[in-house]
C-alpha positions as CSV (number, residue, x, y, z in Angstrom):
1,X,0.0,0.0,0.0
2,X,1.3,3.3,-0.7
3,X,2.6,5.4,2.1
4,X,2.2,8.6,0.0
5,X,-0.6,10.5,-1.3
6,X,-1.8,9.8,-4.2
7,X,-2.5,13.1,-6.8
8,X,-3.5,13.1,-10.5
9,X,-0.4,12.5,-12.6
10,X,-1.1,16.4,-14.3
11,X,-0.7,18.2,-11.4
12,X,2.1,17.1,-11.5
13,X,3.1,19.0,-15.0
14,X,2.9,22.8,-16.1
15,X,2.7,21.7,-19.6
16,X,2.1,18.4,-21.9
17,X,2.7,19.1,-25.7
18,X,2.5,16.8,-28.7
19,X,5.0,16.1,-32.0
20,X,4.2,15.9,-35.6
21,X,5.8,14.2,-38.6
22,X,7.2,16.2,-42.0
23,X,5.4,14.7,-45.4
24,X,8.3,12.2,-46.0
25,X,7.4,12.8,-49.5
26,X,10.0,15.6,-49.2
27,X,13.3,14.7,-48.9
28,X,14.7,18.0,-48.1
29,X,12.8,17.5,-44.8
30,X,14.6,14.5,-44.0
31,X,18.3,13.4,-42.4
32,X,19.2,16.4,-41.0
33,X,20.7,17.6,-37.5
34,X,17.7,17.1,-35.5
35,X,17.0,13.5,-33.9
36,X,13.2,12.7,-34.6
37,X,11.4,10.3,-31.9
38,X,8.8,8.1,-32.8
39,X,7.8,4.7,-30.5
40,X,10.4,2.8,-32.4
41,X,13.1,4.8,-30.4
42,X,11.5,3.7,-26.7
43,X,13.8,0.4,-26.4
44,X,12.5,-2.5,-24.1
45,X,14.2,-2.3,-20.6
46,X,15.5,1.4,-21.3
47,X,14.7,4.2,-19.3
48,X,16.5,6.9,-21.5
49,X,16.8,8.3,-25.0
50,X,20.4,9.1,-25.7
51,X,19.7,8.9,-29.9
52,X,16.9,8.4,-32.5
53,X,16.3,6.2,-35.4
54,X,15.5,9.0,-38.0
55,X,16.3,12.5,-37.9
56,X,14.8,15.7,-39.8
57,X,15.9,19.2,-41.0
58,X,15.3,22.7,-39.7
59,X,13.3,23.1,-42.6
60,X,11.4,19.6,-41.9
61,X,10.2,20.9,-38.0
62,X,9.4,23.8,-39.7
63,X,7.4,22.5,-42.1
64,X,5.2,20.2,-39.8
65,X,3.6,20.2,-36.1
66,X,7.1,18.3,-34.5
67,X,8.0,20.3,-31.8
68,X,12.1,20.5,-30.2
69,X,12.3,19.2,-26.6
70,X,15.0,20.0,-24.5
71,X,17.3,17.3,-22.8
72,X,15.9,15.9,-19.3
73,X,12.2,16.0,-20.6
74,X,10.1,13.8,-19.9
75,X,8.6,12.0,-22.4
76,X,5.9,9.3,-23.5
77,X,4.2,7.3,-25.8
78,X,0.3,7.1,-26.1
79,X,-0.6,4.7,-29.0
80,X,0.9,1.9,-30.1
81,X,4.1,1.3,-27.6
82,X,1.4,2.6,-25.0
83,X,3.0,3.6,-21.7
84,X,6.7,3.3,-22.6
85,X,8.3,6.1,-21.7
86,X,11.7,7.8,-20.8
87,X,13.8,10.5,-19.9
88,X,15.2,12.3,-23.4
89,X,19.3,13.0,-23.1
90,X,19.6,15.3,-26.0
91,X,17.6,17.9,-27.6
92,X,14.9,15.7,-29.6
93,X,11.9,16.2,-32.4
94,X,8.7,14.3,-31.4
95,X,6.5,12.9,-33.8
96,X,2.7,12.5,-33.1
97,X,2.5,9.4,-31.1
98,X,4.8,11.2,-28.4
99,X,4.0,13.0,-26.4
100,X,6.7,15.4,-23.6
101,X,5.8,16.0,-20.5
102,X,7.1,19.3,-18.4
103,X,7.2,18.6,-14.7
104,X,6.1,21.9,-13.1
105,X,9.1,23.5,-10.6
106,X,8.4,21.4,-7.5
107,X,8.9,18.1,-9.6
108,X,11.9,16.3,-10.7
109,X,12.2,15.5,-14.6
110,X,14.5,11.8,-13.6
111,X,11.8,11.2,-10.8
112,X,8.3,11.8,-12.8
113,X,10.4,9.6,-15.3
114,X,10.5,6.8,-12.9
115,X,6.9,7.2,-11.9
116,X,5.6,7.3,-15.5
117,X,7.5,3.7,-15.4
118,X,6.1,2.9,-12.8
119,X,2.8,3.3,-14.2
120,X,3.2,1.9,-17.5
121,X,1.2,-1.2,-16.6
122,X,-2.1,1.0,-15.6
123,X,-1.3,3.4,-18.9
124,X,-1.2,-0.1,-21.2
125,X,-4.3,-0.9,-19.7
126,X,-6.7,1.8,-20.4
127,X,-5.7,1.8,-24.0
128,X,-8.3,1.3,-26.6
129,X,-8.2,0.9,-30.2
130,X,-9.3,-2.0,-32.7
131,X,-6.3,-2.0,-34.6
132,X,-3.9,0.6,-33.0
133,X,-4.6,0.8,-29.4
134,X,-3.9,4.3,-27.7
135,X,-4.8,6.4,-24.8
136,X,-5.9,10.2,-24.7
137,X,-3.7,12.9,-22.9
138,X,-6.7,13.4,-20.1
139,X,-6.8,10.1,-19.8
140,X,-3.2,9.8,-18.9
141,X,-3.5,12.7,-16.5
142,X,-6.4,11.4,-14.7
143,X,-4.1,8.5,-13.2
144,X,-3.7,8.9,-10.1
145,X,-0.1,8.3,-8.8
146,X,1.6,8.2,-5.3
147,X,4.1,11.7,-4.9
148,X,6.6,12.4,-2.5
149,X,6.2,16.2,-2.5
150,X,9.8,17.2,-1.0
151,X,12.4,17.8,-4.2
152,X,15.4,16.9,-2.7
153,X,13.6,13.1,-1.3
154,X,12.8,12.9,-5.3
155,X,16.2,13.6,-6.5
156,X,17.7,11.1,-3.7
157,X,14.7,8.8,-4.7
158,X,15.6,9.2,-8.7
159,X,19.7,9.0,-8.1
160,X,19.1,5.3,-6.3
161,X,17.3,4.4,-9.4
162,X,19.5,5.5,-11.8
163,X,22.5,4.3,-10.4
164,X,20.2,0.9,-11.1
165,X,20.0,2.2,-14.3
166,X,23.5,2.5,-15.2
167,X,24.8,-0.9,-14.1
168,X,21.4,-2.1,-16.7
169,X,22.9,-0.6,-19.3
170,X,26.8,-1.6,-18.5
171,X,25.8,-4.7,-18.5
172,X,23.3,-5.0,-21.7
173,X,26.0,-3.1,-23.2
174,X,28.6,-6.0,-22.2
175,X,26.1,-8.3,-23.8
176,X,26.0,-6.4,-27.0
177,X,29.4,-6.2,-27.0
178,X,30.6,-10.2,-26.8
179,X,27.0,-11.3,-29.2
180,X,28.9,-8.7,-31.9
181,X,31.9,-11.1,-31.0
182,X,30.3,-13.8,-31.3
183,X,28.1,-13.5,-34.5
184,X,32.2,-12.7,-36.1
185,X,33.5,-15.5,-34.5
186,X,30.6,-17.6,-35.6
187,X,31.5,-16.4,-39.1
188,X,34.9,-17.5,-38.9
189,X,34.7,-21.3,-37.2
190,X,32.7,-22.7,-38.9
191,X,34.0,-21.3,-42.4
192,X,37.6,-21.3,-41.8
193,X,38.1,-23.8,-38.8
194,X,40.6,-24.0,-36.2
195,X,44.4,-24.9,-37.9
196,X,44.9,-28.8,-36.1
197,X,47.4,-29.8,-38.5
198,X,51.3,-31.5,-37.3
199,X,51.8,-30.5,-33.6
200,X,52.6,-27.4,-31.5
201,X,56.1,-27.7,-32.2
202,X,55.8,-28.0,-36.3
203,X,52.8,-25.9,-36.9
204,X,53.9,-22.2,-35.7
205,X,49.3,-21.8,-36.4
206,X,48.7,-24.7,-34.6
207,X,45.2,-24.4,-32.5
208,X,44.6,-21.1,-34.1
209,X,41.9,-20.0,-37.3
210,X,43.2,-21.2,-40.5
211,X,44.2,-18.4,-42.4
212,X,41.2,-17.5,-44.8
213,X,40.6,-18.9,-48.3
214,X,41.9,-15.4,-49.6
215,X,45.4,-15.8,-47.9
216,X,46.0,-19.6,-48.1
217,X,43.6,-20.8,-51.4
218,X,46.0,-23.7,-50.9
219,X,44.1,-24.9,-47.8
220,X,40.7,-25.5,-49.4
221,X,38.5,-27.1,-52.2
222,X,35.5,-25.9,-53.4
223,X,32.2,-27.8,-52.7
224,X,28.7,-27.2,-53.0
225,X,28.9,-24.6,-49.9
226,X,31.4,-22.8,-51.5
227,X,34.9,-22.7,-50.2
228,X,35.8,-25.1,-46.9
229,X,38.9,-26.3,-45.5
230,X,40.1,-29.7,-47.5
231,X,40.1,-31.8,-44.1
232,X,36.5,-31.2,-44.1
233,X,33.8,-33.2,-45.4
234,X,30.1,-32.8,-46.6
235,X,27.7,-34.7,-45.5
236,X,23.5,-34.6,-45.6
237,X,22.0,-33.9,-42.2
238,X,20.5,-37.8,-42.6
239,X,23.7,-39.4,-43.4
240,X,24.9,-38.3,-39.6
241,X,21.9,-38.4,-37.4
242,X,18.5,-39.5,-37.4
243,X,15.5,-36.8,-38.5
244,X,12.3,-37.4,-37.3
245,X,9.0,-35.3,-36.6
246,X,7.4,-35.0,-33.3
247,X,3.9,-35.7,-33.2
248,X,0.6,-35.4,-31.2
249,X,-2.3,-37.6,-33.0
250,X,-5.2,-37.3,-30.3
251,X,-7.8,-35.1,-31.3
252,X,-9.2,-32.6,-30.3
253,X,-5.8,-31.7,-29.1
254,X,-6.8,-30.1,-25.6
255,X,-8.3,-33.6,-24.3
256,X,-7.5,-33.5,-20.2
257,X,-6.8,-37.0,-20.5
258,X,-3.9,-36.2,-22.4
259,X,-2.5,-34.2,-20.2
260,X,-1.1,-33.5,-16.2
261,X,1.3,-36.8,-16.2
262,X,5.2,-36.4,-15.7
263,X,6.0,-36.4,-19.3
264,X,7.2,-32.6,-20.3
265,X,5.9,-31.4,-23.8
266,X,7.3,-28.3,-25.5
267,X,6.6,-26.8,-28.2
268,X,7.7,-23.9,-30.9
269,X,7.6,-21.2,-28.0
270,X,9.9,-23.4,-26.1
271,X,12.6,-24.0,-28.7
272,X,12.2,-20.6,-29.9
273,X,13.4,-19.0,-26.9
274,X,16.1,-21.5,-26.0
275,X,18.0,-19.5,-28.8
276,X,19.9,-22.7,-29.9
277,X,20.6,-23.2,-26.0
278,X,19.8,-26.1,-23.9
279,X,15.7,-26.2,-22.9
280,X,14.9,-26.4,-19.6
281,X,11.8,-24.5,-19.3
282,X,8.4,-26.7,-19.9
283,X,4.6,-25.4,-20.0
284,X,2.4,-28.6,-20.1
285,X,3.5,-32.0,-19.4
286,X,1.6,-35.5,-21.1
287,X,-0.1,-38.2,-19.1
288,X,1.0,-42.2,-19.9
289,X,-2.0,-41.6,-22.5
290,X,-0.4,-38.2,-24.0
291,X,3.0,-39.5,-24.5
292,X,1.7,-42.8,-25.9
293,X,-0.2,-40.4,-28.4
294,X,3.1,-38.1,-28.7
295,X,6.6,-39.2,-29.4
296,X,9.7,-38.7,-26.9
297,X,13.0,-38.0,-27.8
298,X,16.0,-38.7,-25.3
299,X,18.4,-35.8,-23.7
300,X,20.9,-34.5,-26.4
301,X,18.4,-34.4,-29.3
302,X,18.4,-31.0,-31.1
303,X,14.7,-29.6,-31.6
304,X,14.0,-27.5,-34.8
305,X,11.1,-26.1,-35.9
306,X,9.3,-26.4,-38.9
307,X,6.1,-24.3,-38.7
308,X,5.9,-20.5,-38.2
309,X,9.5,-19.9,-36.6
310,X,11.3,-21.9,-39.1
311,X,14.9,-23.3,-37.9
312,X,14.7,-21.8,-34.1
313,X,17.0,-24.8,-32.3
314,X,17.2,-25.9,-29.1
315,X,18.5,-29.2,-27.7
316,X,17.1,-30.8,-24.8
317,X,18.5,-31.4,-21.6
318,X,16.1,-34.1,-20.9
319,X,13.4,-36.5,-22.4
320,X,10.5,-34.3,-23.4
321,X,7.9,-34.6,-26.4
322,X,7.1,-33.1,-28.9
323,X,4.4,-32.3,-31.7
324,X,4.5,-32.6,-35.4
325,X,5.8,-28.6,-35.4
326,X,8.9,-29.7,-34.3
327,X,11.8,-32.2,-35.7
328,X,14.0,-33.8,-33.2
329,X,17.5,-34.5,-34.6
330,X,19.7,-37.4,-32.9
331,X,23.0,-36.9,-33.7
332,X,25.3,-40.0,-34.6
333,X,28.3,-38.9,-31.5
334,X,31.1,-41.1,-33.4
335,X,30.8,-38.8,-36.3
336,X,29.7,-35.5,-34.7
337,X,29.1,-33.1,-32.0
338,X,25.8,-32.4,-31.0
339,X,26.7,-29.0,-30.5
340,X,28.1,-28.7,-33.7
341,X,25.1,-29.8,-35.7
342,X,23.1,-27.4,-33.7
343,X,25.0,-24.3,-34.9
344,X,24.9,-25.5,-38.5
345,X,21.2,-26.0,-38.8
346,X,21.1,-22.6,-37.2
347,X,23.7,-20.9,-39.5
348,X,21.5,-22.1,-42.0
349,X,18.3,-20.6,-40.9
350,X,18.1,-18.0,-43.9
351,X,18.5,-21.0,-46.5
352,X,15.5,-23.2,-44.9
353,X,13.5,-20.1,-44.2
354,X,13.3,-19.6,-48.1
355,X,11.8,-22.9,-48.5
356,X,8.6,-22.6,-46.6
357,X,5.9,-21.7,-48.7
358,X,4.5,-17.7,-48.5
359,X,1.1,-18.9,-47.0
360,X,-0.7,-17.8,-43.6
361,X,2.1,-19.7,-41.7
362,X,5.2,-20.7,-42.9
363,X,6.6,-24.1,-42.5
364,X,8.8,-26.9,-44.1
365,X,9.0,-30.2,-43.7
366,X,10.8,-33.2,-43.2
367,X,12.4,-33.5,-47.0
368,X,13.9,-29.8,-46.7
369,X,15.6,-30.8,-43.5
370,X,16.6,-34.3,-44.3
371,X,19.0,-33.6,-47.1
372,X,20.5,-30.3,-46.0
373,X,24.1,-30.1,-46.5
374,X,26.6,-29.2,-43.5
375,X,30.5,-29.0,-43.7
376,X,32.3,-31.6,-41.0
377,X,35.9,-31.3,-40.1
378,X,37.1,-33.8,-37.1
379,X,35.3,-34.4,-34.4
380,X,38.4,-33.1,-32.5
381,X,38.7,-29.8,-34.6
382,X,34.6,-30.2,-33.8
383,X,35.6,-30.0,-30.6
384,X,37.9,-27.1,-30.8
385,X,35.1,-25.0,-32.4
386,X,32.5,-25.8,-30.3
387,X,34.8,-25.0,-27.1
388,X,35.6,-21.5,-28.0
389,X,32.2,-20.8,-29.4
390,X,30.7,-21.7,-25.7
391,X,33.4,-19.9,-24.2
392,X,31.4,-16.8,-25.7
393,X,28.6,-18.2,-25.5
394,X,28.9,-18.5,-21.2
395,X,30.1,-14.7,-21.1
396,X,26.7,-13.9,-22.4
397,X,24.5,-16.0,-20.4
398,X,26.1,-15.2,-17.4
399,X,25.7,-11.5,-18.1
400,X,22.0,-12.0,-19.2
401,X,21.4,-13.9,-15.4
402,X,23.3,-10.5,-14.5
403,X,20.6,-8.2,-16.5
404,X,17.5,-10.0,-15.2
405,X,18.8,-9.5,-11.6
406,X,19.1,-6.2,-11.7
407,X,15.9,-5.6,-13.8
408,X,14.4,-7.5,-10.7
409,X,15.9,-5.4,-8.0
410,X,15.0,-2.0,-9.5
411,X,11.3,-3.3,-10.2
412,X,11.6,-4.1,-6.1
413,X,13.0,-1.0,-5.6
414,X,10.8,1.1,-7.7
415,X,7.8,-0.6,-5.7
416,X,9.2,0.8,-2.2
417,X,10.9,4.1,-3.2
418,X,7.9,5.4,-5.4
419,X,5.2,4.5,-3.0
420,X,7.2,5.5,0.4
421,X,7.0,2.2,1.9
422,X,10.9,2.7,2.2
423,X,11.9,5.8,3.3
424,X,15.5,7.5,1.6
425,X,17.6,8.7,4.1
């Protein structure tokens, strides 16, 4: 319960004021000096705007209703994104959808900034719209909010939370940082290939990338992926494990009797957000009758899908089933890692995405996946790849554990400092 009063969220402000977009059909109005915010600019998990997407000329504000607000406003979105919002760091345009908000002298900009995120939830919620859901400006105002009325308790109150802030965006920005490395390291293993050849002692590149086709054509042959190491050979995805579709033959699928056993059953969502890693995470689970109706495939198996998210991967830490949207793929271990088919399939997503029919939902089947091609070196230069790619890979998931903690702990603290059940000192 909130230990402060609670006031209408405008008495809080001595002015609100909307944006505009210039007719793009102009392109003197376009890519100028002046960063122009639209909803696309409020990024997920932010609380700031330090940059824009798309920016206009003088001539463009001019020209239309956009309006230039200062650094340290305020500033929200009322239809589509509804409710995000965040506290601009640079002079900005607005466009339409935007709107700033200019905290009368008693209030603090980075403290009404916390509040409107605090509120986000009850903003989202009075939204209407068919087709593009928004909220009206006295709507928005009419929210009542809880307000700590001293200014210095709000700047103490606004300084804990963005020192919250800051480590958020160190650490995303660490994230950012080692995916960019990996995507190029990606790039590299698995066309180039870690140098194996002779020993330590005779091989001055021994353990490191190959050089690339372009400084060493010597080193590879041409196949029908192009340009791979000459150690390496191609194989179909069938010759070196086994392909099969999950499936679910009970109908009408949502049958109780199916379902509440200890059998786990995932599905796209599931793989789709493993992001190629292991899946732990399971919604539903199949009674002796489910799983007799489903199929289960053992720990190790790599899931990919084949409807709507086509080629999202996963690989199971742990028998679960499966429906007919997925394809489990068991991996023959005397020929190659498991790890190492999953990142192929996944490197190929593009490629098998092509193949699925333009229809209300996408999906391939069982002869796309069978027969695709993948380039195999050793399973010991496997091995090598798949070590320094997880080496990468660990940084990142350790630093997105990192990220959800803190996003936990300033959701906790929001609750107690914006309320007042926690007093600052």
């Amino acid at each position: 319960m909130s230990k402060f009063p609670d006031v209408p969220l405008g008495s809080l402000f001595s002015n609100v004021t909307g944006g505009g977009t210039p007719p793009r059909q102009i392109p003197e109005y376009w890519n100028g000096p002046i960063p122009w915010a639209s909803v696309k600019d409020f990024k997920e998990g932010s609380s700031s705007i330090d940059s824009t997407l798309e920016s206009i000329t003088e001539s463009g504000l001019r020209a239309s209703t956009s309006k230039l607000i200062k650094s340290g406003t305020p500033v929200i979105c009322l239809r589509m994104a509804v409710g995000r919002s965040a506290l601009i760091k640079c002079d900005v345009a607005i466009n339409q959808d935007v709107k700033a908000l200019f905290p009368t002298s008693e209030v603090d900009s980075a403290y009404v900034a916390y509040l409107l995120e605090f509120i986000r939830d009850r903003v989202e919620s009075l939204a209407v719209g068919s087709t593009v859901k928004g909220i009206s400006t006295s709507d928005l105002l009419r929210i009542d909010v809880p307000f700590q009325k001293h200014n210095s308790a709000q700047q103490k109150i606004a300084k804990i939370l963005t020192t919250v802030d800051n480590l958020i965006e160190k650490t995303q920005a660490l994230i950012d940082k080692y995916t960019a490395i990996k995507q190029g390291m990606m790039a590299d293993l698995f066309t180039r290939g870690i140098d194996l050849s002779g020993t330590a002692d005779t091989n001055p590149n021994y353990g490191q990338l190959r050089p690339s086709y372009d400084q060493a054509p010597r080193l590879y042959k041409h196949t029908e992926l192009g340009w791979v190491p000459k150690a390496w050979e191609i194989y179909k995805l069938e010759d070196i494990a086994s392909v099969e579709r999950g499936k679910f033959t009970h109908r009408p699928r949502d049958d109780e009797k199916c379902y509440g056993g200890e059998y786990p059953f995932i599905q796209t969502g599931s793989v789709t957000k493993a992001k190629g890693g292991y899946i732990s995470e399971y919604k539903q689970t199949l009674s002796d009758f489910g799983r007799n109706v489903s199929r289960e495939f053992p720990p190790e198996t790599i899931a990919v899908t084949i409807a709507a998210n086509i080629a999202d991967t996963g690989i199971l830490n742990r028998p679960m089933c499966f429906p007919d949207s997925v394809v489990g793929v068991i991996v023959d271990g005397s020929r190659a890692l498991t790890r190492f088919v999953e990142i192929c399939i996944r490197l190929r997503k593009t490629r098998l995405d092509a193949l699925a029919p333009l229809s209300a939902q996408k999906n391939i089947n069982l002869e796309d996946l069978r027969p695709l091609l993948l380039a195999l070196p050793s399973v010991e230069e496997q091995t090598q790849i798949c070590e320094r790619y997880c080496s990468i890979d660990t940084l990142i998931n350790e630093n997105e554990v990192q990220l959800a903690k803190l996003a936990l702990q300033k959701k906790g603290l929001m609750q107690d400092l914006l309320t007042g059940k926690v007093k600052v000192a």
